[in-house]
Backbone as CSV, one residue per row, in Angstrom:
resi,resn,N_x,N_y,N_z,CA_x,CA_y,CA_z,C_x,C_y,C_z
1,UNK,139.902,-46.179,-42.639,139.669,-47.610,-42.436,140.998,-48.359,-42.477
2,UNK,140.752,-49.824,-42.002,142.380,-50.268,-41.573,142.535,-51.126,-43.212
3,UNK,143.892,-51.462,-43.073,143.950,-52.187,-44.180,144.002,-53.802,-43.596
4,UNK,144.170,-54.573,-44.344,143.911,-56.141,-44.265,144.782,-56.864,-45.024
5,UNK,145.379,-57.944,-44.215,146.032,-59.346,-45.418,145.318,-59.885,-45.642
6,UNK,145.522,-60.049,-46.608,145.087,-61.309,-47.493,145.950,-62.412,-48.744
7,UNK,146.121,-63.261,-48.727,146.468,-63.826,-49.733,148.019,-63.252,-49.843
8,UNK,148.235,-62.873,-48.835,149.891,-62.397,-49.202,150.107,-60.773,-49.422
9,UNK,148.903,-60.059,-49.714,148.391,-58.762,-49.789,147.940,-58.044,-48.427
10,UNK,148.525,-56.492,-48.855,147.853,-55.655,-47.938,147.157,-54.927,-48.839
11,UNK,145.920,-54.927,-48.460,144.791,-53.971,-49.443,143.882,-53.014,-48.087
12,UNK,143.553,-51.567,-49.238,142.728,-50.663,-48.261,141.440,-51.243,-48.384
13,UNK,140.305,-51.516,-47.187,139.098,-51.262,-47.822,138.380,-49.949,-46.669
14,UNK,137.105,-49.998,-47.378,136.442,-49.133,-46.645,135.029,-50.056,-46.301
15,UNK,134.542,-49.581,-44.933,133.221,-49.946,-44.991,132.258,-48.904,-43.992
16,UNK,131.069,-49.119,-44.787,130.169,-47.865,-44.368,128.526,-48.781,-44.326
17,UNK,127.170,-48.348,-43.585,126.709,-48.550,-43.666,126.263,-49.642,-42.499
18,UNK,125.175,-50.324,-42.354,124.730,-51.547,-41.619,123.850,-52.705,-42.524
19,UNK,123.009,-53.337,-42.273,122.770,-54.288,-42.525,122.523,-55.898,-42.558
20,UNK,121.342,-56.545,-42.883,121.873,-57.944,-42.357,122.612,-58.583,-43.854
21,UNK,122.521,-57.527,-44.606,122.889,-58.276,-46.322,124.231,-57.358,-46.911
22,UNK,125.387,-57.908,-47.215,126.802,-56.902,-47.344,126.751,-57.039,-49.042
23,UNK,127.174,-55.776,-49.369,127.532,-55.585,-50.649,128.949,-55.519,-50.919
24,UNK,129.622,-55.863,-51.573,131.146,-55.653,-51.864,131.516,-54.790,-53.316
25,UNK,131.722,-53.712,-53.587,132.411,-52.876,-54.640,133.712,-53.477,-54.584
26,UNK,133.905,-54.169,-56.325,135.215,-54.046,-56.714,135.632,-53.193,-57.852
27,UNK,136.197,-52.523,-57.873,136.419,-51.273,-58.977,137.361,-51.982,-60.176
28,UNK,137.663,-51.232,-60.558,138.075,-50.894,-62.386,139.468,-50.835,-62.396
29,UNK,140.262,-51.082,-63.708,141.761,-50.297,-63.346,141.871,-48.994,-63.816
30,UNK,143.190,-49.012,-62.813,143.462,-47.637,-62.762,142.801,-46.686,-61.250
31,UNK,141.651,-47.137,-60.976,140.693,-46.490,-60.167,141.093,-47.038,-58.727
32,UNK,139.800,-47.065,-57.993,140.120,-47.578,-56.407,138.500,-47.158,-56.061
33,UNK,138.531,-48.236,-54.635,136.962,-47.884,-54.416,136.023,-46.627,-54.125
34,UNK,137.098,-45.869,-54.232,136.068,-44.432,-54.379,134.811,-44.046,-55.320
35,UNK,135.392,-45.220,-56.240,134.730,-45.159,-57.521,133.341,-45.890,-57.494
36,UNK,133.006,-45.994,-56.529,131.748,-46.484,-56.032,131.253,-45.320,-55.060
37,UNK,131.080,-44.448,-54.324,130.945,-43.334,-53.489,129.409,-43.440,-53.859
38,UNK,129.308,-42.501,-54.854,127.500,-42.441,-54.824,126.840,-44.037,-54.524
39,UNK,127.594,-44.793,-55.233,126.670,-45.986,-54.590,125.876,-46.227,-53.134
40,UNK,127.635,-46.352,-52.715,127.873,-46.335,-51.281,126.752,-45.300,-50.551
41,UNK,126.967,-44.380,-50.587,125.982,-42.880,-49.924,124.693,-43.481,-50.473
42,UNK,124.057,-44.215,-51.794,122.587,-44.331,-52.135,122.480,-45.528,-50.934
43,UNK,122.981,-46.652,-50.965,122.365,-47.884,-50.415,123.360,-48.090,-48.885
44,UNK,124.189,-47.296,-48.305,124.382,-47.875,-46.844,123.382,-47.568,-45.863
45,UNK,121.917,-47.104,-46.123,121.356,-46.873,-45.273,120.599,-48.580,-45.122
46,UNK,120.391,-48.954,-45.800,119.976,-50.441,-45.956,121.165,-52.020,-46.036
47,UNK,122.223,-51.467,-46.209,123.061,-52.125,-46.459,124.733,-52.764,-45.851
48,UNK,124.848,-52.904,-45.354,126.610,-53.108,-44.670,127.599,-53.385,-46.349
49,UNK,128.227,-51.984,-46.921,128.657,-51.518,-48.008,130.464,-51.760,-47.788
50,UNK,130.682,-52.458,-48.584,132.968,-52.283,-47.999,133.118,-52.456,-50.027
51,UNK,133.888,-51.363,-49.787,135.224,-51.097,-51.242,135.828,-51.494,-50.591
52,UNK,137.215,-52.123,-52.217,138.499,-51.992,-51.435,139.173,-52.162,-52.799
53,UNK,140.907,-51.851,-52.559,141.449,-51.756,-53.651,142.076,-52.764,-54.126
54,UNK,142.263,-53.251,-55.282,143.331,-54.445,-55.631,144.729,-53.989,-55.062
55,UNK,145.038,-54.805,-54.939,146.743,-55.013,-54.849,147.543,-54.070,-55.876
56,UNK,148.147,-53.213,-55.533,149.078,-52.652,-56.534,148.346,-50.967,-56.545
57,UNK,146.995,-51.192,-56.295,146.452,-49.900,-57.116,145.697,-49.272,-55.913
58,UNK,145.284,-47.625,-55.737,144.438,-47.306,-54.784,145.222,-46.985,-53.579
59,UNK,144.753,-47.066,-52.650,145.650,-47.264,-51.374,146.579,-48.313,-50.980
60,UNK,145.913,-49.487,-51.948,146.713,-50.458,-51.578,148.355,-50.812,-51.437
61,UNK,149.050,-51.324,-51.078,150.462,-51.499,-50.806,151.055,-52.234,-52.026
62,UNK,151.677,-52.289,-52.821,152.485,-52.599,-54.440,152.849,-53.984,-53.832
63,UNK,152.571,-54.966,-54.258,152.852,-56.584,-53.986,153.953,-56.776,-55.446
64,UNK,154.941,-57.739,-54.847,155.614,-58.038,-55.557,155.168,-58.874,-57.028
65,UNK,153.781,-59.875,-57.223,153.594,-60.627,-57.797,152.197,-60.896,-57.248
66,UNK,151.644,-61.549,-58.236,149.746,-61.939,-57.976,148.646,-60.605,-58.699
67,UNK,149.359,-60.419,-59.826,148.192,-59.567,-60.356,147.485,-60.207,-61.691
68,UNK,147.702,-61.461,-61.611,146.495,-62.188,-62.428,145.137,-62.148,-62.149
69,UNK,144.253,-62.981,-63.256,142.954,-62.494,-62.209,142.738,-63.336,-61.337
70,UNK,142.901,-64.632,-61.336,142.781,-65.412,-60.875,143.411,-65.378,-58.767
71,UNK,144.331,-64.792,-58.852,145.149,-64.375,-58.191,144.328,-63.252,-56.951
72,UNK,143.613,-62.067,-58.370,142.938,-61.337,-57.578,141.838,-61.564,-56.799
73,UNK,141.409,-62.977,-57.399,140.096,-63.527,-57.076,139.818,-64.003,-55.677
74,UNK,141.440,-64.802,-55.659,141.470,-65.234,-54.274,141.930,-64.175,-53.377
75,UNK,142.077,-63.249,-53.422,142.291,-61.999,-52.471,141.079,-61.374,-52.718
76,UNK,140.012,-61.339,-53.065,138.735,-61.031,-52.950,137.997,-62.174,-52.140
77,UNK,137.951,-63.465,-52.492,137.542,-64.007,-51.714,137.733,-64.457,-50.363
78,UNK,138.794,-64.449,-49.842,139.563,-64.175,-48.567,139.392,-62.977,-47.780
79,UNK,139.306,-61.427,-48.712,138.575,-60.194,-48.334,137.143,-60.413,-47.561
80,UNK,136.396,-61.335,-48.441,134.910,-61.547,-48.079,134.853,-62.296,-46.619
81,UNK,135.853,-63.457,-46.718,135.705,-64.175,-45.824,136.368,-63.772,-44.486
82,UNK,137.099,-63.141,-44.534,137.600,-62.471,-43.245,136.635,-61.376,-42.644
83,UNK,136.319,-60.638,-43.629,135.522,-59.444,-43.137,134.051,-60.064,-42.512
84,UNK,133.740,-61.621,-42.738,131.943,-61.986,-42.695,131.042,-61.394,-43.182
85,UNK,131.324,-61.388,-44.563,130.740,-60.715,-45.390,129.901,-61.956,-46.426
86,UNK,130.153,-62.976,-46.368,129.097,-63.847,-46.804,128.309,-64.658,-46.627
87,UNK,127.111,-64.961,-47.293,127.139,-64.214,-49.209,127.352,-63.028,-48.979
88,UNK,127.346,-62.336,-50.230,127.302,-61.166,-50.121,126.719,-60.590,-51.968
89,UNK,126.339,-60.047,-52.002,125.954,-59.044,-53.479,127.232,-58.220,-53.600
90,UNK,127.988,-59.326,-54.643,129.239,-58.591,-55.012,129.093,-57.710,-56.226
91,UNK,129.583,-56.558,-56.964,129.427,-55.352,-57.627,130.549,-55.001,-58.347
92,UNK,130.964,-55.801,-59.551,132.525,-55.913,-59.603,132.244,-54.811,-61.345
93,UNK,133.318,-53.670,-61.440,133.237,-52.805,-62.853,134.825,-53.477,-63.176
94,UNK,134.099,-53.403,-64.717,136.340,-53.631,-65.223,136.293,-54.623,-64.837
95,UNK,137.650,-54.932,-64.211,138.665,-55.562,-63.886,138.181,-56.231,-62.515
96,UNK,137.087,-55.727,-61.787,136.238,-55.947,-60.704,135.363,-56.934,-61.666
97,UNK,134.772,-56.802,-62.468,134.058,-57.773,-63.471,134.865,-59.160,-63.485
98,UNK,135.682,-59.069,-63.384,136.143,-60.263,-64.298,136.703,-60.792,-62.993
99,UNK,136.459,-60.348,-61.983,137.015,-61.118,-60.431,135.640,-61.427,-60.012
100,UNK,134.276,-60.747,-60.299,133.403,-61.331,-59.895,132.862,-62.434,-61.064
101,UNK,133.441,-62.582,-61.987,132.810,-63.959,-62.600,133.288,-64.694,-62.082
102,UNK,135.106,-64.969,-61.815,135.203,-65.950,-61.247,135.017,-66.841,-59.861
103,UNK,134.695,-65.327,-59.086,134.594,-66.072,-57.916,132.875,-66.488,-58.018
104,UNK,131.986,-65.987,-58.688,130.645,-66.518,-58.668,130.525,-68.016,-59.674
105,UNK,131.286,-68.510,-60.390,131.263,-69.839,-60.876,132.462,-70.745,-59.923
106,UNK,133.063,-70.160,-59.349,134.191,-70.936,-58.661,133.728,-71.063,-57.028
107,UNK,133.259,-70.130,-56.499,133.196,-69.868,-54.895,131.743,-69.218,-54.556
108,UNK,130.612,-70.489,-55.215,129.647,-69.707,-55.256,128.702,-69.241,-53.884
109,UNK,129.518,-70.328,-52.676,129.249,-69.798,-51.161,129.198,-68.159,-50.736
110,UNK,130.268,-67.860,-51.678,130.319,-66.609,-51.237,129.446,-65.424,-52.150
111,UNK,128.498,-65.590,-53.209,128.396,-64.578,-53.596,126.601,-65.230,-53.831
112,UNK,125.882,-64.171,-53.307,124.394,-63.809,-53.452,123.994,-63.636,-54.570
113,UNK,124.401,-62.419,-54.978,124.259,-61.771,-56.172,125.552,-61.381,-56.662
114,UNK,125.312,-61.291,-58.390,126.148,-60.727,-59.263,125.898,-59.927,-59.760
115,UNK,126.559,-58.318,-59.504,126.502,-57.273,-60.656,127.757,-57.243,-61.554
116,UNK,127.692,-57.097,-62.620,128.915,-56.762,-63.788,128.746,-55.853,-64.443
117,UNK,129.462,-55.280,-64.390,129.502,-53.862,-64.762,130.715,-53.096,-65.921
118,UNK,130.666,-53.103,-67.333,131.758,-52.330,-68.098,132.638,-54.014,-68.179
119,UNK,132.390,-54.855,-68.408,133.165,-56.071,-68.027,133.216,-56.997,-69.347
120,UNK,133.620,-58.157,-69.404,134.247,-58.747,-70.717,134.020,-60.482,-70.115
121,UNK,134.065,-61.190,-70.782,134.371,-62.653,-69.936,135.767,-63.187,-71.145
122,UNK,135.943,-62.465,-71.941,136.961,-62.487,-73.049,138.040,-62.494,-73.005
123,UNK,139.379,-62.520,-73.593,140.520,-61.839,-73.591,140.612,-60.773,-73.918
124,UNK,141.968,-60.200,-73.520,141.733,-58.313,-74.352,142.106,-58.652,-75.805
125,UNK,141.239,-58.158,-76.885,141.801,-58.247,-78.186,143.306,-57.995,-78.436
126,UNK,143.633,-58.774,-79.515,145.158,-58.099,-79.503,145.694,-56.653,-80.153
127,UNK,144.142,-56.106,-80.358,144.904,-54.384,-81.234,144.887,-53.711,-79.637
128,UNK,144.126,-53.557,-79.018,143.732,-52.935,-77.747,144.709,-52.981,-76.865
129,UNK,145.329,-54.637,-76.582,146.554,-55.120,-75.737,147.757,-54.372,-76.164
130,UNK,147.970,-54.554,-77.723,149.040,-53.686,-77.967,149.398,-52.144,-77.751
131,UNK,147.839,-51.500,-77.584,147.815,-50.375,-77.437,148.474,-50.029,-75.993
132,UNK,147.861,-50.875,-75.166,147.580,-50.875,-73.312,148.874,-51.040,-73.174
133,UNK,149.359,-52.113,-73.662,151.454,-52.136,-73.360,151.651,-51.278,-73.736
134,UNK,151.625,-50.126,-74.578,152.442,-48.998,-75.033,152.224,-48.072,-73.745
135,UNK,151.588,-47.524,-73.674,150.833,-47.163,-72.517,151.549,-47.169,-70.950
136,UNK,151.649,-48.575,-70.907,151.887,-49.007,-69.759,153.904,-49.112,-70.267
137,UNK,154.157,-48.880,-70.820,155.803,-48.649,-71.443,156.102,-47.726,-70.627
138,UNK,155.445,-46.433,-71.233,155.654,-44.954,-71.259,155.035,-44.580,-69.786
139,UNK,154.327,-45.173,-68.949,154.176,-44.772,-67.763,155.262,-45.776,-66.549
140,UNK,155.728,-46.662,-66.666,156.715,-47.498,-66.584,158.202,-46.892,-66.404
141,UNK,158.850,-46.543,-67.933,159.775,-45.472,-67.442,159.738,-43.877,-67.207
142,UNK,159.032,-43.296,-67.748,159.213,-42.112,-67.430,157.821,-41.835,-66.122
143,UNK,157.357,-42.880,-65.355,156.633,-42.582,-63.930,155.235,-41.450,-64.079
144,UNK,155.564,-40.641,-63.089,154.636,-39.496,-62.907,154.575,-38.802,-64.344
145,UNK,155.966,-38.041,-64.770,155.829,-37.654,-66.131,155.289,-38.666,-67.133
146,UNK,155.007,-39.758,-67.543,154.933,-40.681,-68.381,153.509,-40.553,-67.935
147,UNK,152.775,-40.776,-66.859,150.771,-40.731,-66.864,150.713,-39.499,-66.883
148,UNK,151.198,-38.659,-66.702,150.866,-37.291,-67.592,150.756,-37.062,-68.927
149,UNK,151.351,-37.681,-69.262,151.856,-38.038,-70.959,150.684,-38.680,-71.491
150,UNK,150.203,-39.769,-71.028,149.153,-40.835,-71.548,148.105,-40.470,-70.845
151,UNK,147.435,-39.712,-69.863,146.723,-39.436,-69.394,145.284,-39.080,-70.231
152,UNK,145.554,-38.120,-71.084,144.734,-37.749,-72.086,144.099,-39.297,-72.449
153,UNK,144.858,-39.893,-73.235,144.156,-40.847,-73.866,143.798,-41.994,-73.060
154,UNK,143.959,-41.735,-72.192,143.243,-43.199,-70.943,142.219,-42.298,-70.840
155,UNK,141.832,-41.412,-70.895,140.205,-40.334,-70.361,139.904,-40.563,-71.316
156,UNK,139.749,-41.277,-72.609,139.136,-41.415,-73.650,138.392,-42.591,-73.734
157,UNK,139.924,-43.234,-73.071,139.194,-44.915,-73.028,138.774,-45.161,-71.618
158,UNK,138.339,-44.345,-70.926,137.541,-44.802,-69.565,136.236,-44.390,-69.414
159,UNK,136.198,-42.788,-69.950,135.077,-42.554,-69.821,134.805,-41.622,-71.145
160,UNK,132.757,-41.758,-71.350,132.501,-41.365,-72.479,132.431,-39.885,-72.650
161,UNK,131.740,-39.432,-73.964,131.844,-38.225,-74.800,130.838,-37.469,-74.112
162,UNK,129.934,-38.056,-73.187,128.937,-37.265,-72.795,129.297,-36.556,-71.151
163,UNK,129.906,-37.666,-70.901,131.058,-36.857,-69.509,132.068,-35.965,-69.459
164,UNK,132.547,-36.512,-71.221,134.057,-35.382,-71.123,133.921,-34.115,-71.751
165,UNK,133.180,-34.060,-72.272,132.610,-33.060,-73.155,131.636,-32.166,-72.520
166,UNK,131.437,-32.439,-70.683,130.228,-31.607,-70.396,130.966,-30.577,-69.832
167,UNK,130.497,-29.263,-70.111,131.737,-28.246,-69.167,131.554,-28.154,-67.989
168,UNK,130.338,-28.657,-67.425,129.695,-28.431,-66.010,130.844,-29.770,-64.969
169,UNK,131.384,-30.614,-65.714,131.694,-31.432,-64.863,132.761,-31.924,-65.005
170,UNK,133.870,-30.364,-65.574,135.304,-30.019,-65.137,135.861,-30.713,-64.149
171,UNK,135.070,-30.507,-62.828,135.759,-30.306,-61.489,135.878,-31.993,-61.392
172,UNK,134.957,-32.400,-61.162,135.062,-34.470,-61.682,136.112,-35.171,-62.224
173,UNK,136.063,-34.345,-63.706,137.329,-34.974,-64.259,138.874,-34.425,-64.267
174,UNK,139.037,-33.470,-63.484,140.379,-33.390,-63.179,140.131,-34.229,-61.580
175,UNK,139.050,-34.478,-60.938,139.205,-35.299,-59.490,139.991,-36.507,-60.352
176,UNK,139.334,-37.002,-61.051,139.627,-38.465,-61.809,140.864,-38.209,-62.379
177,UNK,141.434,-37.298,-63.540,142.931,-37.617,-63.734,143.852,-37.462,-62.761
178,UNK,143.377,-36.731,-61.149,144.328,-36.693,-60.367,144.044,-37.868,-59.597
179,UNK,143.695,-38.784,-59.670,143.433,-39.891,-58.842,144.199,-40.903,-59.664
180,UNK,143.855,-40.950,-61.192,144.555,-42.042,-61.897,146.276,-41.849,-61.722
181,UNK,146.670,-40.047,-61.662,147.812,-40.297,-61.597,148.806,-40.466,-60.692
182,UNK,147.662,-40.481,-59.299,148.100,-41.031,-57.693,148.769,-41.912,-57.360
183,UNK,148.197,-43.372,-58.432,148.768,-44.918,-58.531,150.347,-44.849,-58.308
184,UNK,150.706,-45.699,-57.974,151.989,-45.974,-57.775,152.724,-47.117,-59.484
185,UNK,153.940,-46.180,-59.776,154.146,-46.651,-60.997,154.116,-48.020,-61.425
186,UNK,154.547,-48.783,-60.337,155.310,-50.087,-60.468,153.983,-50.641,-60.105
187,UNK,153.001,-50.441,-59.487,151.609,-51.101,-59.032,150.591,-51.310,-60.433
188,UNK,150.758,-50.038,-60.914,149.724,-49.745,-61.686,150.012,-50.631,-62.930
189,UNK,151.797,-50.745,-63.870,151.886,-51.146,-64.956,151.629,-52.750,-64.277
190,UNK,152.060,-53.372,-63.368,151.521,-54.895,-63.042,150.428,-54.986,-63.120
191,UNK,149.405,-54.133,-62.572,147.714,-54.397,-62.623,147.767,-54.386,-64.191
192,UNK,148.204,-53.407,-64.788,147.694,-53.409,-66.197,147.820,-54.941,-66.901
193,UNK,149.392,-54.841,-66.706,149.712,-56.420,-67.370,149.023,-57.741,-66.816
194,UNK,148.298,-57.858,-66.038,147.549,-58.676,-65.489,145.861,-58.639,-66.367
195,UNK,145.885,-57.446,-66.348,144.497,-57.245,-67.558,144.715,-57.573,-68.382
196,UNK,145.620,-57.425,-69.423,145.560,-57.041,-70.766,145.963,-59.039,-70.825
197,UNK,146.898,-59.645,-69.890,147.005,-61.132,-70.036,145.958,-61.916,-69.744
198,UNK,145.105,-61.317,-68.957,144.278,-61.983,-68.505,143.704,-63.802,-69.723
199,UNK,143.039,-64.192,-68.871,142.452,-65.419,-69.600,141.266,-65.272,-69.384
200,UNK,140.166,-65.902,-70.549,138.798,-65.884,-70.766,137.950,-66.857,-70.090
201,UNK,136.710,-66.299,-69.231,136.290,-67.264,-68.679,134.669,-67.685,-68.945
202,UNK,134.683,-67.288,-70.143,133.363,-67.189,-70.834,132.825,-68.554,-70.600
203,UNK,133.835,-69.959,-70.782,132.918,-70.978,-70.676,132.585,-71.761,-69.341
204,UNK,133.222,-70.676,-68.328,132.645,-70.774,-66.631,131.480,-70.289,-66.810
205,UNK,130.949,-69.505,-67.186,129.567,-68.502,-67.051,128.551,-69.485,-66.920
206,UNK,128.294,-70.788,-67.166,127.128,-71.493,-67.158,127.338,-71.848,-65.905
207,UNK,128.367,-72.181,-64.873,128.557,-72.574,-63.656,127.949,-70.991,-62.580
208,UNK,127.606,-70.277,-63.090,126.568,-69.312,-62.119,125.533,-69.513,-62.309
209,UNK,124.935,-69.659,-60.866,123.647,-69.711,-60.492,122.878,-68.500,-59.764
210,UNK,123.714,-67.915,-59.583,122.908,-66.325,-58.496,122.609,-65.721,-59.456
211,UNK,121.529,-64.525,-58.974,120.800,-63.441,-59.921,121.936,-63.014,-60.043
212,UNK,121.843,-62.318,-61.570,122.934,-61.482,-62.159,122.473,-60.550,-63.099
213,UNK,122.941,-59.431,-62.993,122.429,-58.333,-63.553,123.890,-57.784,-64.169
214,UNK,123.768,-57.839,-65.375,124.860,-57.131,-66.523,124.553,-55.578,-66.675
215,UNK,125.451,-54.379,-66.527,125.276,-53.139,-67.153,126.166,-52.839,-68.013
216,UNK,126.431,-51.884,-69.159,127.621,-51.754,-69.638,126.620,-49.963,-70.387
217,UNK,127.787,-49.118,-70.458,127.324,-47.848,-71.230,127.400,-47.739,-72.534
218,UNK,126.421,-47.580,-72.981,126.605,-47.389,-74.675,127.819,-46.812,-75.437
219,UNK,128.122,-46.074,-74.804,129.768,-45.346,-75.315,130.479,-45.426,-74.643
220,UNK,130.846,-46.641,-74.213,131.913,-47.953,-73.677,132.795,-48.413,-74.892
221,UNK,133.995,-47.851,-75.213,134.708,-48.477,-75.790,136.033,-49.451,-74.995
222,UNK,135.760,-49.462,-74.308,137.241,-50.716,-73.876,136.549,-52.096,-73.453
223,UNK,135.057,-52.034,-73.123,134.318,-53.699,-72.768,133.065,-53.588,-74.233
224,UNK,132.931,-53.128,-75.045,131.825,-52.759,-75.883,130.783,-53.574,-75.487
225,UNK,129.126,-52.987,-75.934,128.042,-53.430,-74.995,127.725,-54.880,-75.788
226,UNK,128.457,-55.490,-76.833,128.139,-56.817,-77.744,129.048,-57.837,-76.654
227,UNK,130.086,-57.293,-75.652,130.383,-57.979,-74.762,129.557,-58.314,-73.870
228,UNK,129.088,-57.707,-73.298,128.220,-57.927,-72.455,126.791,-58.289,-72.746
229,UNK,126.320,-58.155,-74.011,125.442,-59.116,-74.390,125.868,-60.586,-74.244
230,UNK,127.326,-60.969,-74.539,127.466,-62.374,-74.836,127.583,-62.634,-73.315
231,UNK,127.707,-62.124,-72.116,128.014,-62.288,-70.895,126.507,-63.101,-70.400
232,UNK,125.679,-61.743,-70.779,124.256,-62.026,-70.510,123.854,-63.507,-71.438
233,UNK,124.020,-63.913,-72.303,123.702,-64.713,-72.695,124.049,-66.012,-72.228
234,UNK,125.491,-65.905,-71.425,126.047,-67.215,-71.095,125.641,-67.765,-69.670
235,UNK,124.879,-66.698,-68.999,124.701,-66.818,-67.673,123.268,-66.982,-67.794
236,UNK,122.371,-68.175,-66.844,121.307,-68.437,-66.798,120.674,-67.180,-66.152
237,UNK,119.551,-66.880,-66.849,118.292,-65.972,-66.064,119.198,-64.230,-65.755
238,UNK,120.273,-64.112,-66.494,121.141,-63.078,-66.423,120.412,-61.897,-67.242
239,UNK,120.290,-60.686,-66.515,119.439,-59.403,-67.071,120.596,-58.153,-67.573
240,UNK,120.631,-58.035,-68.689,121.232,-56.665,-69.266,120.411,-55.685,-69.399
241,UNK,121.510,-54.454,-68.509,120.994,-52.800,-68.699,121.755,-51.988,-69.507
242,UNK,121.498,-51.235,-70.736,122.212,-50.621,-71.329,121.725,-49.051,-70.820
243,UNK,123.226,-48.580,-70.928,123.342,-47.301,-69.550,123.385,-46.165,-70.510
244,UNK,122.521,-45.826,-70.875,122.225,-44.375,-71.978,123.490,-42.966,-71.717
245,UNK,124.261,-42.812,-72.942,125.269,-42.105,-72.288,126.657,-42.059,-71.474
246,UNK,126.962,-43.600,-71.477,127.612,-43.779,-70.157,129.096,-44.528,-70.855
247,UNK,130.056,-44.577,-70.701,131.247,-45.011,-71.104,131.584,-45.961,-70.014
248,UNK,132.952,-46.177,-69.675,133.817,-47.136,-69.315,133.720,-46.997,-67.595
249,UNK,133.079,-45.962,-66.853,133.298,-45.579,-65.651,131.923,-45.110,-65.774
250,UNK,130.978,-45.831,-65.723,129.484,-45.488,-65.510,129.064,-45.142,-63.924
251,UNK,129.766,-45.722,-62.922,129.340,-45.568,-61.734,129.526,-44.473,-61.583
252,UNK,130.410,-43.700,-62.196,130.551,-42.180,-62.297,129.985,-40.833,-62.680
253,UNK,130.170,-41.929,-64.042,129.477,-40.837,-65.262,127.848,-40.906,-65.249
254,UNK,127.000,-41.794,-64.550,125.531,-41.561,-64.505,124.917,-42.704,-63.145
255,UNK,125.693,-41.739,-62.049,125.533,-42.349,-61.179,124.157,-42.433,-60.672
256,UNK,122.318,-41.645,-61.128,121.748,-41.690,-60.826,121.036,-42.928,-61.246
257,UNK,121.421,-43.156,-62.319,120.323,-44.575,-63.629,121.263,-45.355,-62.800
258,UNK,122.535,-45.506,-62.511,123.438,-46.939,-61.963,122.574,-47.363,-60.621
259,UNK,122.759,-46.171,-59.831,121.671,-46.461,-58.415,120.452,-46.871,-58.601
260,UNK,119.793,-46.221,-59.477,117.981,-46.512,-59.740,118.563,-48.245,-59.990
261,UNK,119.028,-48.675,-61.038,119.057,-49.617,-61.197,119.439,-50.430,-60.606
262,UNK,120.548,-50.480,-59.736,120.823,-51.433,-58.380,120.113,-51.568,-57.480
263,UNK,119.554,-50.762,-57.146,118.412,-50.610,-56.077,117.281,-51.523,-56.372
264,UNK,116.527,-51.238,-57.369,115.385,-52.349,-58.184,116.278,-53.519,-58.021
265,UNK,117.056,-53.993,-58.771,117.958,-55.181,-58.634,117.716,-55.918,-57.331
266,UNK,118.290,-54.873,-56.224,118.189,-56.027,-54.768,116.956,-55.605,-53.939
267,UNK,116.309,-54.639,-55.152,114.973,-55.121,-54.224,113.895,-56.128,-54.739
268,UNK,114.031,-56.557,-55.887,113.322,-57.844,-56.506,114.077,-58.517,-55.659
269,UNK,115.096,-58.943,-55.419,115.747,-59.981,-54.774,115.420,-60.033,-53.583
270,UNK,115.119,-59.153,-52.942,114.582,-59.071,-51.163,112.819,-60.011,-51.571
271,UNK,112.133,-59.141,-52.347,110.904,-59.739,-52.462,110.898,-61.083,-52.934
272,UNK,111.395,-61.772,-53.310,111.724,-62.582,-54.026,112.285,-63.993,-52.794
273,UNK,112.817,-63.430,-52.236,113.161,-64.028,-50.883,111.937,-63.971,-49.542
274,UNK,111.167,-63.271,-49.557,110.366,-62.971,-48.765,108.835,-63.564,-49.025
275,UNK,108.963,-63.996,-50.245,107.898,-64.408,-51.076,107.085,-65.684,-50.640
């Protein structure tokens, strides 16, 4: 698929599928829209489906500057609007979370529906931040060797005990540490520092009005699921799914309950419209 400007950005996306209703996957850090795949394969038979990567990370091309979220937001929303993709049922995990709150209280033309997924409306605490700069130090100067180095412990904090611990699904998680350590050095520590600075937009959440459906995995330690209770709480008529088993990269780690559950999601919403 081709890549696209936007906002001063060249980003990859992909799109698959048809439809008169578009879904948009925004992924996680560290990741890229692959990280939606089973989605993609469950719902493009009904759907006109496009990933794509932030700026810095994925396929995308390393931008000098704009990895706030705010920043990312408007290169998502410019994504949408170029492609004619809205509304659209945007699907944002991570760092994709926190670009779809804002553009659904800020740019609510463009978004149908809200999924959030592994997401926060918070700041990053400051024990966690301190951790994530170290992190992002040691992959910074010493590059390729340096996410080799930290690699281990980012698979801790992305995904849970019930994924890493299964022996059957080896082959997965070396796909995933060889993908995290694909990123481009200088891309990846800016995305990070753009997370970990990020600003809280918890008291936008009453400015959404579209259906919104919260998921987060029980053995989620980097968004914990008391986050996403308070998400659900701040957003009118907003529904939380707690993802049995599932850590920081649920679209992954239990991609069958993520689909069952998206699927129900926009199909109340079809009936619901049809009504």
């Amino acid at each position: 698929m081709p890549n696209i400007t936007v906002n001063g950005a060249s980003l990859w996306y992909d799109e698959h599928g048809s439809g008169a209703e578009t879904i948009v996957f925004a992924h996680g850090l560290l990741w890229d829209g692959r990280m939606f795949d089973a989605q993609v394969a469950a719902l493009k038979h009904r759907y006109r489906c496009i990933t794509f990567d932030f700026r810095g990370q994925g396929r995308s091309a390393v931008a000098a500057g704009g990895y706030d979220m705010d920043t990312l937001a408007d290169d998502a929303a410019e994504l949408i609007e170029k492609l004619g993709a809205k509304p659209c049922h945007f699907v944002g995990l991570s760092m994709g979370g926190f670009v779809g709150m804002r553009l659904a209280a800020r740019r609510p033309e463009l978004i149908r529906s809200l999924v959030l997924m592994e997401t926060s409306a918070e700041p990053e605490p400051p024990e966690s931040a301190s951790r994530y700069r170290m992190l992002g130090a040691i992959v910074r100067v010493l590059g390729k060797m340096g996410m080799r180095m930290v690699m281990p412990r980012v698979m801790r904090i992305m995904f849970g005990g019930r994924f890493l611990d299964d022996p059957t699904r080896e082959a997965e998680r070396q796909l995933w540490r060889e993908r995290g350590m694909a990123n481009h050095r200088v891309g990846i520590t800016r995305a990070l520092r753009g997370v970990i600075d990020r600003k809280p937009v918890l008291a936008e959440l009453d400015r959404i009005a579209c259906p919104t459906l919260v998921m987060v995995g029980d053995e989620d330690v980097a968004t914990v699921p008391e986050k996403a209770e308070r998400i659900r709480g701040a957003i009118r008529g907003a529904r939380l799914v707690i993802i049995p088993g599932a850590g920081h990269t649920s679209s992954v780690e239990e991609p069958l309950f993520v689909n069952r559950v998206l699927t129900e999601f926009l199909a109340r919403m079809a009936a619901s419209a049809s009504a």
